[in-house]
C-alpha positions as CSV (number, residue, x, y, z in Angstrom):
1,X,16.7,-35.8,-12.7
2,X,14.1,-36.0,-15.0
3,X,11.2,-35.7,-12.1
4,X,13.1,-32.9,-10.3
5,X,12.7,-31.1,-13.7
6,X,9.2,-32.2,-14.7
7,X,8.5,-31.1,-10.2
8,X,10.1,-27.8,-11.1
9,X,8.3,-27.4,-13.9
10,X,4.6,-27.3,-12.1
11,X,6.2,-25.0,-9.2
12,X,7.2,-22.3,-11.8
13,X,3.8,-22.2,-13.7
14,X,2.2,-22.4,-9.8
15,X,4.4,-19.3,-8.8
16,X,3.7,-17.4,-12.2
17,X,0.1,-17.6,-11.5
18,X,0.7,-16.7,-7.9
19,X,3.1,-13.7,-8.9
20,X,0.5,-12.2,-11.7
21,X,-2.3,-12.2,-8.6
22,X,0.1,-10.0,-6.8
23,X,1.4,-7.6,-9.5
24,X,-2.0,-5.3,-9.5
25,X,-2.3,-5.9,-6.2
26,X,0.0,-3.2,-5.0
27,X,-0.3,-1.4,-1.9
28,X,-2.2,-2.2,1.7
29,X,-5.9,-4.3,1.0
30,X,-9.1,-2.5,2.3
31,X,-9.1,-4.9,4.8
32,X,-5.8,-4.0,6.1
33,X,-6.0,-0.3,5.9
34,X,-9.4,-0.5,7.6
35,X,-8.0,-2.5,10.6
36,X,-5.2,0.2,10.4
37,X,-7.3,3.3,10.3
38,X,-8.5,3.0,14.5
39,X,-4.5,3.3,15.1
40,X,-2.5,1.0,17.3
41,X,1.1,0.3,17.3
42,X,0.6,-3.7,17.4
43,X,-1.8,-3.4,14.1
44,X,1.2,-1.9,12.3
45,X,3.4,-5.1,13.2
46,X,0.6,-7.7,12.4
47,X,0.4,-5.7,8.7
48,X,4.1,-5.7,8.6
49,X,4.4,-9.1,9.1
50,X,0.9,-9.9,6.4
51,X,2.6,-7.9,3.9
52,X,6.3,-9.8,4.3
53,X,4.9,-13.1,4.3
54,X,2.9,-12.0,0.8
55,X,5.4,-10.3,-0.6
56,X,6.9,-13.0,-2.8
57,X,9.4,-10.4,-4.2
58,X,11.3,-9.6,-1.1
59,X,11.1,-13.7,-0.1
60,X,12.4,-15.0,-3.3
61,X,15.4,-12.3,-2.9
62,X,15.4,-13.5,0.5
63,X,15.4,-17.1,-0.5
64,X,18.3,-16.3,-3.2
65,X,20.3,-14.8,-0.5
66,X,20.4,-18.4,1.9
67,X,20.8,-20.9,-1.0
68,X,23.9,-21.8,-0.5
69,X,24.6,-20.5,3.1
70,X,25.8,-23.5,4.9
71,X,26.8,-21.9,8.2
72,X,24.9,-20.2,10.7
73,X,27.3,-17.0,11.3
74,X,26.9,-16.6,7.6
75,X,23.4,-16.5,7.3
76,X,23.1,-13.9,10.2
77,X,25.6,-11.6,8.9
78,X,24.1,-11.5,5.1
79,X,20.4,-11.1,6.5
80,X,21.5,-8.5,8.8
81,X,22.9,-6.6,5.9
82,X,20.1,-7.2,3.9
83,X,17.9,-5.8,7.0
84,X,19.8,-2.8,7.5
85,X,19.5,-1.5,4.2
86,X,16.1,-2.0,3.8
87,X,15.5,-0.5,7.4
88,X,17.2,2.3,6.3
89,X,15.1,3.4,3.5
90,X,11.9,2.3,4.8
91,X,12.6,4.8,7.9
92,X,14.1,6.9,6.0
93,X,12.1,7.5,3.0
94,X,8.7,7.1,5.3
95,X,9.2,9.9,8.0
96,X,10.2,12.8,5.4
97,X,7.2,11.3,3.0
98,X,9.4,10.5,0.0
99,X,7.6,8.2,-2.5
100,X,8.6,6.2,-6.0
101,X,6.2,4.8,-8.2
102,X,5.6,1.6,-6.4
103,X,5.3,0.0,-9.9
104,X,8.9,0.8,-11.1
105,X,10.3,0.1,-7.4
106,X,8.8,-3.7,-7.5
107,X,10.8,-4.1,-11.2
108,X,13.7,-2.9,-9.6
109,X,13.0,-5.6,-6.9
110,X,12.2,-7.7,-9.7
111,X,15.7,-7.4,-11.0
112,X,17.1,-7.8,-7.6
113,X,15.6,-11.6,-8.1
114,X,17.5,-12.1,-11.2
115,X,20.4,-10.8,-10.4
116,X,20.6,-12.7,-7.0
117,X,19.7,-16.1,-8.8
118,X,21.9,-15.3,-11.9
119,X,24.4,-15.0,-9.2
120,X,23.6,-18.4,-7.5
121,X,23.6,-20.3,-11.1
122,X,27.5,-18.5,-11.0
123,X,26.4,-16.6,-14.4
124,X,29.0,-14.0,-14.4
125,X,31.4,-16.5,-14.5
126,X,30.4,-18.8,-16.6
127,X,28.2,-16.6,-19.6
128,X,29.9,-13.2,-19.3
129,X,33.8,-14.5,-18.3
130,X,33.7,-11.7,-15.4
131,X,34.2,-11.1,-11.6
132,X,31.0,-11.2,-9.6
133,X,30.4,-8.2,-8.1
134,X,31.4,-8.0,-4.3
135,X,28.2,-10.1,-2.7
136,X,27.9,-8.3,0.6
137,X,27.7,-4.4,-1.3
138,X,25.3,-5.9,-4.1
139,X,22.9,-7.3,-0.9
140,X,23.3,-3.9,1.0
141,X,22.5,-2.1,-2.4
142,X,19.2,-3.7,-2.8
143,X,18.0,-3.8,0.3
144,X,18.2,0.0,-0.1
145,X,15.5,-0.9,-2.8
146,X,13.2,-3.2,-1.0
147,X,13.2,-0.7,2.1
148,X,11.9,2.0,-0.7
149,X,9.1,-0.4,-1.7
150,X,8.4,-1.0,1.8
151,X,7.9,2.3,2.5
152,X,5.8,2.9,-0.9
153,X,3.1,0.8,1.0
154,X,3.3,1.7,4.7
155,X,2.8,5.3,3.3
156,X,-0.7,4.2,1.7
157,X,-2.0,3.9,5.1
158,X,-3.5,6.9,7.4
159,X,-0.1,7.3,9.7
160,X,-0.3,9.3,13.0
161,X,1.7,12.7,13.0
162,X,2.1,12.3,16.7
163,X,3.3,8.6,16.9
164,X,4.7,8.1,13.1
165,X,8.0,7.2,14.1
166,X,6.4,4.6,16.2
167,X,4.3,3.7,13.7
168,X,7.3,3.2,11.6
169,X,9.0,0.8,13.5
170,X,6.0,-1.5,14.5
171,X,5.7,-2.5,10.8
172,X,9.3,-2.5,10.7
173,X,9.6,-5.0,13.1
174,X,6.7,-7.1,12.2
175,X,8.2,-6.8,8.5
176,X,11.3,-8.9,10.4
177,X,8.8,-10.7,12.1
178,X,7.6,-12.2,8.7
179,X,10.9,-11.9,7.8
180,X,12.0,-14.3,10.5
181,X,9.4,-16.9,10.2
182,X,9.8,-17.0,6.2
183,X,13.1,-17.2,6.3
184,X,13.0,-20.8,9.4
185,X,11.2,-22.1,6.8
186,X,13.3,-21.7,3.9
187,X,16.2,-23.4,5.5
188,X,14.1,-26.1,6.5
189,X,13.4,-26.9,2.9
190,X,17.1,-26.3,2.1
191,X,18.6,-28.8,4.5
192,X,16.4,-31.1,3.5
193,X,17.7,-31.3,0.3
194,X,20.9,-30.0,1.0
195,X,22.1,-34.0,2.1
196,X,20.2,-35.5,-0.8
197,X,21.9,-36.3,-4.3
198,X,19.6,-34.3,-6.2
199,X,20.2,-31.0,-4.3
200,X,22.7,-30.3,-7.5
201,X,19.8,-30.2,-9.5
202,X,17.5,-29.0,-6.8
203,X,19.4,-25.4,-6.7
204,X,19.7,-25.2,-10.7
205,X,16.1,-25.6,-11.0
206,X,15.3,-23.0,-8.2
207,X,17.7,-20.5,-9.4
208,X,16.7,-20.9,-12.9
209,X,12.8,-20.1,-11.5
210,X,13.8,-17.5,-9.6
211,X,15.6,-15.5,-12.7
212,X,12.4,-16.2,-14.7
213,X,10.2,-15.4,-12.7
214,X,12.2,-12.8,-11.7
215,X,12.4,-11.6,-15.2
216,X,7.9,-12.3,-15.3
217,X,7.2,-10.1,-12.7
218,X,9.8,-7.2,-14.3
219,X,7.8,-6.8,-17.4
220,X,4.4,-6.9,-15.5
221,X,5.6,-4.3,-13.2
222,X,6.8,-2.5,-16.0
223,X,3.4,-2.7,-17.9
224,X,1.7,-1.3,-14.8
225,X,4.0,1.0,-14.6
226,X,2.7,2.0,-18.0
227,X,-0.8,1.9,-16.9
228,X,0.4,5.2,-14.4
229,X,2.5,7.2,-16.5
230,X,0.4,6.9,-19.0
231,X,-3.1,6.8,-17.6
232,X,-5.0,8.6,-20.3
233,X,-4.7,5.5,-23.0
234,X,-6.0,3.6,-20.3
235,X,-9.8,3.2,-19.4
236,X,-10.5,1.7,-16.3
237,X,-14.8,1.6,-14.9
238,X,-14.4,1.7,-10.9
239,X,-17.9,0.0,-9.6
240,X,-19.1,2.1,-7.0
241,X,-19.1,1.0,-2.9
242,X,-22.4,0.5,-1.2
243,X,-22.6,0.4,2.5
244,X,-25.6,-0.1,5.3
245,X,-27.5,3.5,4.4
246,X,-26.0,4.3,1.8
247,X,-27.0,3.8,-1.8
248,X,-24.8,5.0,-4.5
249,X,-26.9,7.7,-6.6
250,X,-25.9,9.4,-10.4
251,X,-27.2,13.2,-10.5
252,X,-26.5,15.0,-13.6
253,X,-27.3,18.3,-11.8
254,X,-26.1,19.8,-8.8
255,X,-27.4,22.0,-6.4
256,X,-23.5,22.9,-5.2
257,X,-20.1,22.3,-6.5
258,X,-17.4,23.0,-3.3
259,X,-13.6,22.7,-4.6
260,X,-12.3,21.8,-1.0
261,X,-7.8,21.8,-0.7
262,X,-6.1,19.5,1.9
263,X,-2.8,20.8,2.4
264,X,0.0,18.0,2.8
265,X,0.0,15.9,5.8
266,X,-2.9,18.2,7.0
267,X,-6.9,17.2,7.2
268,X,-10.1,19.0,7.1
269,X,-13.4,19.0,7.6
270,X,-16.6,20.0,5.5
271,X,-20.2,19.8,7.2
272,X,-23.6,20.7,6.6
273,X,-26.7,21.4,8.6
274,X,-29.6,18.7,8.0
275,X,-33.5,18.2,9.7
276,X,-34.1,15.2,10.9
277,X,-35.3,12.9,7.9
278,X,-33.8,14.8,5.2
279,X,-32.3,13.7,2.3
280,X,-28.5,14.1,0.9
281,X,-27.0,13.2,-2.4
282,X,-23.0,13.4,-2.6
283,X,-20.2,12.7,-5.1
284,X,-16.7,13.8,-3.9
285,X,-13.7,13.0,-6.4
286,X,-9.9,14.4,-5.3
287,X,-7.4,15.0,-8.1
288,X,-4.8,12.4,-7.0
289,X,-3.5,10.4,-4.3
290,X,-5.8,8.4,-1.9
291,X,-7.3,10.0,1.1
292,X,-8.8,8.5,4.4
293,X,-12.3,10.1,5.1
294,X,-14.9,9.2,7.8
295,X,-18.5,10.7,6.5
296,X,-20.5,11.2,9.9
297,X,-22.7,13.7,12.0
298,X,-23.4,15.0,15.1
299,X,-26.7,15.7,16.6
300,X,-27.5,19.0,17.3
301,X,-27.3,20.3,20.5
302,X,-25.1,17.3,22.2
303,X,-22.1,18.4,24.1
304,X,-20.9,15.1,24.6
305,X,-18.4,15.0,21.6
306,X,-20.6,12.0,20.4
307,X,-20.4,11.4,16.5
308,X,-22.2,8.7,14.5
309,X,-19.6,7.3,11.3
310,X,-21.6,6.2,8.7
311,X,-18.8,5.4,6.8
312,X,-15.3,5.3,6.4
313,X,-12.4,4.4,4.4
314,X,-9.1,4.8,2.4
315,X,-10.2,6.2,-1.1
316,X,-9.8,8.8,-3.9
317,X,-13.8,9.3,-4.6
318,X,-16.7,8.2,-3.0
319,X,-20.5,9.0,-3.8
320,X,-23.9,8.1,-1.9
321,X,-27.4,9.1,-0.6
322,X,-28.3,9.5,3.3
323,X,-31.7,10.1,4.8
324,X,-30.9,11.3,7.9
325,X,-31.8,10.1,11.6
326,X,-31.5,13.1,13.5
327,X,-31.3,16.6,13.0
328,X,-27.5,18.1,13.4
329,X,-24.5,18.3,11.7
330,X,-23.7,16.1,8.9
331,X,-20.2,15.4,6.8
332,X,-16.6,14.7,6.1
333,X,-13.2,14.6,7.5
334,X,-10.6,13.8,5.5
335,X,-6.7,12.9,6.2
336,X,-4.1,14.0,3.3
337,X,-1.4,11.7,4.4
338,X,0.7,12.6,0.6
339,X,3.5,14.4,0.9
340,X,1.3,17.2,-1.6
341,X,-1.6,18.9,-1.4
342,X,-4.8,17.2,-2.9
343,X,-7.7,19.2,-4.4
344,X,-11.6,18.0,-3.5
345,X,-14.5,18.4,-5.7
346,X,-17.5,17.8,-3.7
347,X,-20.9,18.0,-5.6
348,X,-24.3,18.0,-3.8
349,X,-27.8,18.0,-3.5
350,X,-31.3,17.5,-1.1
351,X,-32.1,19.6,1.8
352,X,-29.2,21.2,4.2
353,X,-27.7,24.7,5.0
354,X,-24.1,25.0,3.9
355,X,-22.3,26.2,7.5
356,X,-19.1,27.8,5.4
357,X,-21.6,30.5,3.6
358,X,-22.6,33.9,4.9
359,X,-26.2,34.7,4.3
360,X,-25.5,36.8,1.8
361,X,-23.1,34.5,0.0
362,X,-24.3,32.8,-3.5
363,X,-25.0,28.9,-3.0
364,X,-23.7,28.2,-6.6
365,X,-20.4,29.4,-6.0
366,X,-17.7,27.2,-5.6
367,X,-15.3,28.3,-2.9
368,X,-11.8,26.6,-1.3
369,X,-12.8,25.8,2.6
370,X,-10.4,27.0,4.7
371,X,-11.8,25.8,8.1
372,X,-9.9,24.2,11.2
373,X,-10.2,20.5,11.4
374,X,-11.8,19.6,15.2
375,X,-13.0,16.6,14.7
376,X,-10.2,13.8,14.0
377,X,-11.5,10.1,14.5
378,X,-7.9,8.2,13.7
């Protein structure tokens, strides 16, 4: 008994370690959403599946669920409810671009630890002299929740108007993919003890780290969530990226300010017209929400459709120098995936001829760009 505790004991200050890693570390990695941004149905299942098997909120509910599931038609039928309701939502919620604060979804989650775990350890009987609330409802309930958080992070990446319901279900099913394999192994570890004389005190330690931990991860989800509501008390330094040919610059004075708007689940692009070998200095900030941009140009004269990316990615600012290679045009396209518009401020400098101005248009005036996108590289 006493080394079940003292074993119990390291795996909870392991976990809490584990789970404060994962509490700012909301939403798709750059890895991900750059292996996500060239499209592809099976890339949305292998990120599904990634972001399952990391997400140690949705497995320890997972885990609660199974404890003490002894038989096989059990297990499927609390799982499937459990999959259903999260399906639901993440479809759901996804396709007509509803979003929660992924913050106060994960407490919620959070909670949905607890209260599984409380439920295990028989809590409502024992401490509050009260009826558990019907099990199969609760599990349906919450996995309402968890398909909402689901759905908070598929929406972070650059989805495809014409395939998102596709898109949709590939990370669905790779989510049950993960799902799937997690959940082999957690009744692996289960049955192992399950026969064994200390699986009494084997499932009170568990349960009693899942509701603290549990309860861990609610108030740092709720401290981030603090950190977005209240963002002004908050000041936060974001080092800036430096690519191949591109070296991040600071001008105090601009030659042009452009204030460029990206309508909801719309893109744009914004181009310039550059000599071979000349020089461009750019700083482009939105007002919220991330946006996926590919910077590039396009030799002048070419009827190919060839384009040459100098860089891309999922961001909400970005800011460089390019000495260009060949003379053409030169410039951004971005994708507003948010369900709202988002406002650009694009500030630059060197040598180019703005394409959106009439000759007899001022230089220094900033203007909303209303041209057609053309050029879309997801």
């Amino acid at each position: 008994m006493l080394s079940i505790i003292k074993q119990s004991r390291w795996f909870l200050a392991i976990a809490i370690t584990l789970l404060a890693g994962q509490v700012f570390g909301h939403g798709m990695s750059e890895a991900e959403k750059q292996s996500i941004i060239e499209g592809g149905n099976l890339r949305y299942i292998w990120i599904g599946a990634t972001h399952m098997l990391s997400g140690y909120d949705h497995l320890a509910f997972v885990f609660g669920i199974i404890f003490f599931l002894t038989r096989f038609k059990e297990i499927v039928k609390y799982i499937t409810v459990f999959t259903v309701g999260h399906s639901i939502t993440l479809i759901y919620a996804t396709f007509n671009a509803i979003q929660v604060n992924y913050f106060l979804v994960d407490a919620v989650i959070a909670l949905s630890v607890c209260y599984i775990a409380f439920h295990n350890l028989e809590g409502f009987k024992k401490w509050l002299n009260v009826r558990a609330p019907n099990m199969m409802a609760m599990i349906f309930g919450l996995g309402l929740i968890h398909g909402l958080g689901l759905s908070t992070r598929l929406q972070q990446l650059p989805l495809s108007e014409d395939n998102l319901l596709m898109n949709i279900i590939s990370f669905n099913v790779g989510i049950e993919i993960g799902q799937i394999s997690a959940l082999a192994v957690m009744l692996l570890l289960i049955a192992a003890f399950r026969k064994s004389h200390v699986f009494k005190s084997f499932s009170k330690a568990s349960n009693t780290f899942l509701v603290i931990a549990g309860a861990y991860l609610f108030l740092m989800q709720m401290h981030g969530y603090e950190h977005t509501v209240n963002a002004e008390e908050f000041t936060t330094i974001e080092e800036p990226q430096k690519t191949e040919n591109l070296e991040v610059t600071q001008k105090s004075n601009w030659k042009d300010v452009i204030t460029i708007t990206i309508p909801a689940r719309d893109d744009k692009e914004y181009k310039l017209m550059l000599n071979k070998g000349a020089t461009l200095d750019y700083a482009w900030q939105n007002d919220k929400g991330e946006l996926f941009f590919d910077f590039h140009g396009e030799p002048k004269g070419d009827k190919t459709g060839y384009f040459k990316s100098f860089y891309k990615d999922t961001k909400k600012q970005s800011s460089g120098s390019l000495t260009t290679t060949f003379e053409g045009t030169h410039g951004w396209y971005w994708k507003n995936s948010n369900p709202f518009p988002v406002s650009i401020t694009l500030k630059i400098n060197g040598e180019y001829q703005r394409l959106d101005l009439e000759e007899d248009t001022p230089k220094s005036k900033p203007e909303t760009i209303p041209t057609k996108t053309v050029h879309d590289t997801l």
